[in-house]
C-alpha positions in Angstrom: -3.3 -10.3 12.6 -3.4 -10.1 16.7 -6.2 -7.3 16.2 -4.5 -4.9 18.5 -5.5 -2.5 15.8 -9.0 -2.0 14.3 -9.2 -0.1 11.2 -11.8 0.5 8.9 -12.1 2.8 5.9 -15.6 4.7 4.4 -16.4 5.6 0.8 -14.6 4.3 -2.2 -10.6 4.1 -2.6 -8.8 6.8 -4.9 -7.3 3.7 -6.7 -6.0 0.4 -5.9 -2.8 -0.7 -7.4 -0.4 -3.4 -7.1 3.4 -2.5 -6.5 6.5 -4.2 -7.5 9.1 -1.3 -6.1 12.0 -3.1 -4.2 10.8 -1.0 -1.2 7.4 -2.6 -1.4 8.9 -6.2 -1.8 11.4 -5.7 1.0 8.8 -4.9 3.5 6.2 -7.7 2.3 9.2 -10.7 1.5 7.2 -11.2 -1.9 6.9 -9.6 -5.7 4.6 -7.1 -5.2 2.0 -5.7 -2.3 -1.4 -4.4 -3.7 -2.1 -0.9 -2.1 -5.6 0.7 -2.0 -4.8 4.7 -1.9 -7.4 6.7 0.7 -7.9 10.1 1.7 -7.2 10.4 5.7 -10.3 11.5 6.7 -11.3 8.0 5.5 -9.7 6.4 8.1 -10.9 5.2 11.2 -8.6 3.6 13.6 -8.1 2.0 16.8 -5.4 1.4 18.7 -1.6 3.1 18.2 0.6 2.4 15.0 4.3 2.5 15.5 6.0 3.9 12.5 9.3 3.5 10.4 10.4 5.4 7.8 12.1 5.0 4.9 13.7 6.6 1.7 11.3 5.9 -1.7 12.3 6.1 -5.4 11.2 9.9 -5.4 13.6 10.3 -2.2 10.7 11.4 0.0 10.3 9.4 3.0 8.1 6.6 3.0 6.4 6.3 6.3 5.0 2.1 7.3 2.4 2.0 9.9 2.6 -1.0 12.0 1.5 -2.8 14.6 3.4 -3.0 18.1 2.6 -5.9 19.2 2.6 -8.3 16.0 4.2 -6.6 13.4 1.8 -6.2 10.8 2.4 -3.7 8.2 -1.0 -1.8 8.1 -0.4 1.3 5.8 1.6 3.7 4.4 2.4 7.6 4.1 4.7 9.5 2.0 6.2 12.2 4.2 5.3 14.7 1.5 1.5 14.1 2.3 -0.5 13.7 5.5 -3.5 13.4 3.1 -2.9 9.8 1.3 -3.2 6.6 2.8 -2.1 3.0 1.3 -3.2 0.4 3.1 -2.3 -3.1 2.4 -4.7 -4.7 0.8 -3.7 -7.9 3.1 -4.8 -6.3 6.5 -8.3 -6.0 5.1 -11.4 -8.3 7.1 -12.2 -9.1 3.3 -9.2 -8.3 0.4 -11.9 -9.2 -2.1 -13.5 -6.0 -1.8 -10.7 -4.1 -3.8 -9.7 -5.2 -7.3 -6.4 -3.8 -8.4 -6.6 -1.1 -11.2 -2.9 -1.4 -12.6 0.5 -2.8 -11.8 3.4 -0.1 -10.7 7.2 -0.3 -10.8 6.9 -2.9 -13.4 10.7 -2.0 -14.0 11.8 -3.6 -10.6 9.0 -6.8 -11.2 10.4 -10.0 -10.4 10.7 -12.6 -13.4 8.5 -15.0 -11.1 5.5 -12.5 -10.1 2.6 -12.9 -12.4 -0.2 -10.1 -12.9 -3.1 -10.1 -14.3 -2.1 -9.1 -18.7 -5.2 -7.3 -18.7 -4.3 -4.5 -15.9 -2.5 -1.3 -17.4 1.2 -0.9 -16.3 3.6 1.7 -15.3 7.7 1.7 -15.0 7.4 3.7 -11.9 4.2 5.8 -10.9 1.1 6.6 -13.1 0.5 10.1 -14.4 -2.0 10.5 -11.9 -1.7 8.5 -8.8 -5.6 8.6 -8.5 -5.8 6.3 -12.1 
């Protein structure tokens, strides 16, 4: 938002996926956050996110990459992996270039959130994170 961090990612995402875990709609204040899953060496940043961490379904920790100054929530790593990215679709220039693949955590989806009937979904995670 204040642009105190750039980011920019190259090549395709390993998936793009919209999540409904409570985690997800904590940090967001909504139903769901659409993630698009990266490898790190896709990643180029500028600037320096501060970082929280939290406990996820699994019980790993969740780490949220933020920015200092305004807050925004830019991405996310499990603490399990320094290889996978999820950046919020949100703090894209252009959201429009991702199209979410399936819906996640359905089991903890809010009666009010609506998602497209068409997109495969999944109680918790799918099979293979990279569907």
């Amino acid at each position: 938002m204040c642009e105190a961090i750039r980011y920019s990612f190259r090549g395709p995402p390993k998936f793009v996926m919209q999540c409904c875990c409570k985690d997800c709609q904590k940090a967001t204040g909504t139903g769901h956050t659409t993630i698009v899953g990266i490898d790190r060496a896709q990643l180029q940043i500028t600037g320096e996110p501060r970082t929280y961490t939290v406990l996820g379904d699994s019980g790993n920790g969740v780490i949220r990459h933020f920015c200092g100054t305004c807050a925004s929530r830019l991405y996310t790593m499990s603490a399990m992996s320094d290889t996978l990215v999820m950046i919020q679709s949100g703090t894209l220039d252009d959201p429009n270039m991702v199209t979410p693949e399936c819906v996640i955590y359905k089991k903890d989806a809010l009666a009010w959130d609506r998602f497209d009937p068409a997109l495969p979904t999944f109680d918790a995670l799918p099979p293979d994170p990279a569907t």
